[in-house]
N, C-alpha and C positions, 0 to 999 in steps of 0.2 A: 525689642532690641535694646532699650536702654535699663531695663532690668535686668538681663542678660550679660550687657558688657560692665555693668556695674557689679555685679553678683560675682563675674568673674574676677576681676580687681579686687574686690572687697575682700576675695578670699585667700588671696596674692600677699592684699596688704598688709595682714594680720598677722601675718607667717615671722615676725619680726619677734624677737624675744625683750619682753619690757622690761625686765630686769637690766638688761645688761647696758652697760655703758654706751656701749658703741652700737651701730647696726652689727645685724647678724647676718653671713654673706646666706645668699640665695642660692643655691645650683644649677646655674645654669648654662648649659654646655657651649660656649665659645664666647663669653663676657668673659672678660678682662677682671681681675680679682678685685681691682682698684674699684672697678663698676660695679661690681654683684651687690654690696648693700644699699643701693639707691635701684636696682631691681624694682623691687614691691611700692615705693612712694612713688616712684615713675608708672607704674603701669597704672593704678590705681590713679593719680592727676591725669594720664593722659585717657583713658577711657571715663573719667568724670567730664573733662572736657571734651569729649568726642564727641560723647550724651548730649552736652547740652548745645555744640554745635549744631549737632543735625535735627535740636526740636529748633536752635534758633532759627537752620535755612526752612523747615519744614514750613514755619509758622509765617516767614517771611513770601515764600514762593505759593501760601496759599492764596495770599490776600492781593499779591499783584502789583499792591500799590506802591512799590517803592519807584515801580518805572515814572512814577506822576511826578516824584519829586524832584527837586533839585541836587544834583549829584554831590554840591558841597553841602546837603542837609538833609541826611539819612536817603536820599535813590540813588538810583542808578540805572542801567541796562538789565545787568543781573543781581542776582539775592545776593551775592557779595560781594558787590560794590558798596555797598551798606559798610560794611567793615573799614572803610578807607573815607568814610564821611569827616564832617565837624574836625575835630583837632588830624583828623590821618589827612584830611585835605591839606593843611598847613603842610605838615612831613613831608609831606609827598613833593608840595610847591620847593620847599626849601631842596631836598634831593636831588630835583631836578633842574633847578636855576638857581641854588644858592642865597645866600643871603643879601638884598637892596636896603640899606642900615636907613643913608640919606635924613634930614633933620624930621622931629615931628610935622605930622601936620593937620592943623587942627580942624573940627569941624563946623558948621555953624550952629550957633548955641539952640537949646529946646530938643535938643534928642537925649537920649539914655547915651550915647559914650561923646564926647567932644575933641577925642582924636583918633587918625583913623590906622585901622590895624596895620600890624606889622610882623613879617615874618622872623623878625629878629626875637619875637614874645617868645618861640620855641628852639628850646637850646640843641647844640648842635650836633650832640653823640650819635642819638639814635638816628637822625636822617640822613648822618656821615654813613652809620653801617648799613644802613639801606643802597645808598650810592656805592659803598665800597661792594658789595652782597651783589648788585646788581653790573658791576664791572668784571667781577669775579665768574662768577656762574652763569652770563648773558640772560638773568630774566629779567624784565620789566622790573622799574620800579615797585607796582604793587604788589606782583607775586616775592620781590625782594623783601619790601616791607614784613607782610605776612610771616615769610621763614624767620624772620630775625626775630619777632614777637615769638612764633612758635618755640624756637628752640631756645632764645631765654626765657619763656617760660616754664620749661624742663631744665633748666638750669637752676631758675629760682628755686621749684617746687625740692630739688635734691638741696641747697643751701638753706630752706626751711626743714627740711629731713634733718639735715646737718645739725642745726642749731636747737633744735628740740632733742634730738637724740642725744643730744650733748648733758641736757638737763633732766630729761625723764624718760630716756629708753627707746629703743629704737622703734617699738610698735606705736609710740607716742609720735614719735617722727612723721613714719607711714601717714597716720589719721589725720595729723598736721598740713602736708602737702595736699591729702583731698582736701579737707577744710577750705586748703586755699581755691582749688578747685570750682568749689562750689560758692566760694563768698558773692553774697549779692552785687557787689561791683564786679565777679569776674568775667563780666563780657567782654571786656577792651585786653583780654589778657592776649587773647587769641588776634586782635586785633592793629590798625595802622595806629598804633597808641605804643605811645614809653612808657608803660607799668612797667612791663613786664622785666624791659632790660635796665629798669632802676632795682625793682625788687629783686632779682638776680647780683646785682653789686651788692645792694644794702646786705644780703642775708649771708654773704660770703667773707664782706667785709667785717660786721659784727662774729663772723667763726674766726676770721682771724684773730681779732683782739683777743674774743674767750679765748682761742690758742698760744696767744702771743706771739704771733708772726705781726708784725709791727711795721716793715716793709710795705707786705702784699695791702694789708690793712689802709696803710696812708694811699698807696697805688689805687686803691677801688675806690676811698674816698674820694679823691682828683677826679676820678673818671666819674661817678656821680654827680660831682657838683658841674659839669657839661651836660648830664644830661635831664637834669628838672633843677629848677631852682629850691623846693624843696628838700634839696639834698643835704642843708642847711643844717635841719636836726639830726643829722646823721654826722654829718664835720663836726660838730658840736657834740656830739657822743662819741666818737672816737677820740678828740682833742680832752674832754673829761676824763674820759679812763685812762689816755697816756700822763696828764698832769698825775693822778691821784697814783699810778703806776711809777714816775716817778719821787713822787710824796713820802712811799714807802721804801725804808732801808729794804726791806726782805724782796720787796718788787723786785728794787734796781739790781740785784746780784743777781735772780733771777734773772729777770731779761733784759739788761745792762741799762746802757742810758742813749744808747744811739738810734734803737731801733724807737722808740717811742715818742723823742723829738722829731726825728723824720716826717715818722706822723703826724705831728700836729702841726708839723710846718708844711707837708706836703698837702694836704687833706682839702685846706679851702683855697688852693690854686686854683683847680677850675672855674668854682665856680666864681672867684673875684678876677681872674682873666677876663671871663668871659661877659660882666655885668660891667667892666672896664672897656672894654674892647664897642660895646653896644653903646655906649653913653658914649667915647671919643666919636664912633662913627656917624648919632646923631646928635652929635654938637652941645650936649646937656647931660654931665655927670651923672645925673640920676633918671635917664631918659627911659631905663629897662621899667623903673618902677613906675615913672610917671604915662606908660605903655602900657603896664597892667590894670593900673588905677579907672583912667580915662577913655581905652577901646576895650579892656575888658571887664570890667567893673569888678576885678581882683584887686584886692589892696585888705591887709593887716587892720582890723577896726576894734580890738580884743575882746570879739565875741558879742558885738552890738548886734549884728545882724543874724547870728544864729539865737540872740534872746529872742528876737523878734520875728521870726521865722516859729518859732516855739510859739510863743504866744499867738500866734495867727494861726496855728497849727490847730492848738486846743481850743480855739474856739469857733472852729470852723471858718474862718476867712482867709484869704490873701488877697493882701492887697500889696505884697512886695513884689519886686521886680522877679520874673524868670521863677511864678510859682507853678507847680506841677504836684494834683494832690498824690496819687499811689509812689511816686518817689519821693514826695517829701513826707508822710506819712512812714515809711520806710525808714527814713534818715533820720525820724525824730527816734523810733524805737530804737535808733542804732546808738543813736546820742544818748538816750536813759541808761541804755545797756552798757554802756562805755567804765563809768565810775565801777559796777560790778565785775567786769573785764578786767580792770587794769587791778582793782583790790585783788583778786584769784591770781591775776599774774604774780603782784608780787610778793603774796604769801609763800609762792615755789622762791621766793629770793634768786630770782636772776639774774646773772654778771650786771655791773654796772651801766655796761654798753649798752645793755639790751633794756636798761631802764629809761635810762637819760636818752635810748631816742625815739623809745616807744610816745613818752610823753609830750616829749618836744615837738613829737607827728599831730600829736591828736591836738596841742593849744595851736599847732598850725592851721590844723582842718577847723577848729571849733571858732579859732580867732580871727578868719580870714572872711572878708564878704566876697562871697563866690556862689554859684548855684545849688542852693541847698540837695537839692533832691540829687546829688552825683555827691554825697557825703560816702554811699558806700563806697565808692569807685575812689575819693580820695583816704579811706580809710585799708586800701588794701596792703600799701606798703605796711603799715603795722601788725604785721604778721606775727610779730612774738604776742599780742595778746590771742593767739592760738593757742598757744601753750600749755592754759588749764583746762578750755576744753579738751583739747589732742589728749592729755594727760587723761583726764576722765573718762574720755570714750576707752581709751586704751584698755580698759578693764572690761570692758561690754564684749558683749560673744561674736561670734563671724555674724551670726544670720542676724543679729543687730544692727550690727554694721552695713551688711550688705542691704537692706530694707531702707538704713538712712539716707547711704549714696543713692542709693537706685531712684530714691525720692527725690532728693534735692538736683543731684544732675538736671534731670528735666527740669525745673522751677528755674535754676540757672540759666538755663534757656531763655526759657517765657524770660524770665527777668531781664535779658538782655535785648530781645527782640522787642519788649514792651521801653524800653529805655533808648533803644538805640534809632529806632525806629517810630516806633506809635508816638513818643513825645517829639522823638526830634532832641532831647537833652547830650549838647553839645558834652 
């Protein structure tokens, strides 16, 4: 089945003409013309994810044992309850009772965090549109959660279509959106997790700018910085390319001077609203960070604990907190791979947007002490260094391509059922 539905996408995806500028629409009888060139990226992400869904429930519902675990740590009743574990438990709390800000409170010393968690850690977009999803349509929270992951991740996958097609052709697009498909972090795509509807802003957002729609641009930045605090490098990339936009006499006659202030003044509202509103409520201006720091052992340390994560890597030990070897093994090859990444990125010279927050994602992921072995998982928002691979496969033949999906779909799986589950990595 999942060479089958992959073979069939793959052949879907391809149908894109690389040359041309723009997507090239599809035929297909009762799509909306607006729709028909995001056709083939869409069917193609959504049958790579489908694939790796059903080896994830496959693999899950052989072994039995998620019913053993604790429902906030990879079990449940059923195989997909698993999906709504670790960070979807939080969502789901906040959805359903909203936020208890209330002052810290601390714990007694000699443990790994020394205050105790808080639901204000997770920002408030995504388990607004869960509640809103869930008012709307009468399903439960969970199955609310789920649609809102699903279909912003069909949103992102066509806003990476977008953004690539932009630079190197629309068949580049197509192989772009599977890529993201299949990236080793894409288990939480499907999941009670805000990838999915952050990388749906980011990818839409960064089309604006390259567009010059300056507006919608500063509008998607706001509504990011609500929904991960890492939205940071993205405010910061938009706010760059509106300065240097208007820097330039040629910019400003082109796209005046309103639309690009906006932007930069609109951009990081959210998310300084919302890191303002967390510190008033627990009575310590910098209470968000002092939250991440001390219940969740996230905190900016500029790349200490990923040296040392490394170095314990290659000599076979761990002896850091929260080591796990086949996802940290994983994470280090992703980290070697990264400097070759972003050199092939921007040999293609990508808008500036698409530099400054490519970069600014990855000294976040490399510079932050967080759980090594979920680097893929935080490396997926960087979806423009797809770019040169998308760009490269784009030359390879159908049955190429279809052989690559057909492979990595299922691994996609395994990969997430072994993450999500076998470790337990929140």
């Amino acid at each position: 089945m999942a060479t089958a539905a992959s073979s069939a996408a793959a052949d879907s995806a391809v149908s894109g003409d690389r040359d041309a500028g723009q997507p090239r629409a599809v035929r297909l009888p009762g799509v909306p013309d607006g729709l028909r060139p995001y056709a083939a990226p869409l069917l193609l992400y959504g049958a790579a994810k489908l694939v790796g869904t059903v080896v994830f429930a496959i693999l899950l519902m052989a072994s039995g044992d998620y019913r053993e675990k604790d429902p906030r740590f990879g079990g449940g009743a059923h195989w997909w309850d698993v999906l709504a574990t670790w960070d979807g438990w939080w969502y789901l709390q906040v959805a359903e009772k909203g936020y208890e800000p209330g002052p810290l409170r601390h714990l007694a010393p000699g443990g790994v965090f020394t205050v105790e968690q808080n639901s204000v850690a997770f920002f408030p977009l995504y388990p607004g549109l869960i509640r809103g999803t869930s008012e709307v349509t009468g399903l439960g929270l969970y199955g609310s959660g789920i649609l809102v992951s699903v279909l912003a991740s069909f949103v992102a996958a066509a806003g990476i279509h977008a953004v690539v097609s932009l630079l190197a052709g629309a068949r580049a697009g197509t192989v772009a959106a599977g890529l993201w498909a299949v990236a080793p972090g894409a288990g939480v795509e499907w999941a009670v997790y805000s990838e999915s509807v952050f990388v749906a802003i980011a990818a839409w957002c960064c089309y604006c700018v390259m567009k010059g729609r300056w507006v919608a641009a500063g509008l998607l930045a706001f509504a990011a910085g609500l929904n991960r605090p890492t939205a940071a490098a993205l405010i910061g990339a938009v706010g760059l390319a509106a300065l240097v936009t208007l820097a330039r006499r040629d910019s400003r006659r082109e796209h005046g001077v309103v639309g690009p202030v906006y932007a930069m003044i609109a951009a990081p509202l959210g998310l300084l609203a919302y890191v303002v509103w967390v510190g008033l409520g627990m009575g310590e201006p910098t209470a968000y960070f002092t939250l991440q720091r001390e219940a969740w052992a996230h905190f900016f340390d500029y790349g200490a604990h990923t040296l040392d994560v490394l170095g314990n890597t290659a000599i076979g030990e761990h002896d850091y907190v929260f080591a796990f070897s086949v996802p940290d093994l994983l994470a280090v090859q992703l980290v070697l791979a990264l400097p070759f990444l972003i050199a092939l990125m921007l040999r293609r010279r990508p808008p500036l947007v698409l530099v400054a927050y490519t970069l600014a994602s990855v000294v976040s992921v490399l510079g932050t002490q967080q759980i090594f072995g979920n680097t893929s998982r935080y490396l997926l928002p960087c979806f423009p260094l797809l770019l040169a691979p998308a760009a490269a496969m784009a030359r390879l033949s159908r049955p190429f391509l279809t052989v690559f999906f057909a492979t990595a779909a299922p691994a996609s799986g395994w990969y997430a059922h072994y993450v999500l589950f076998e470790l337990g990595v929140p």
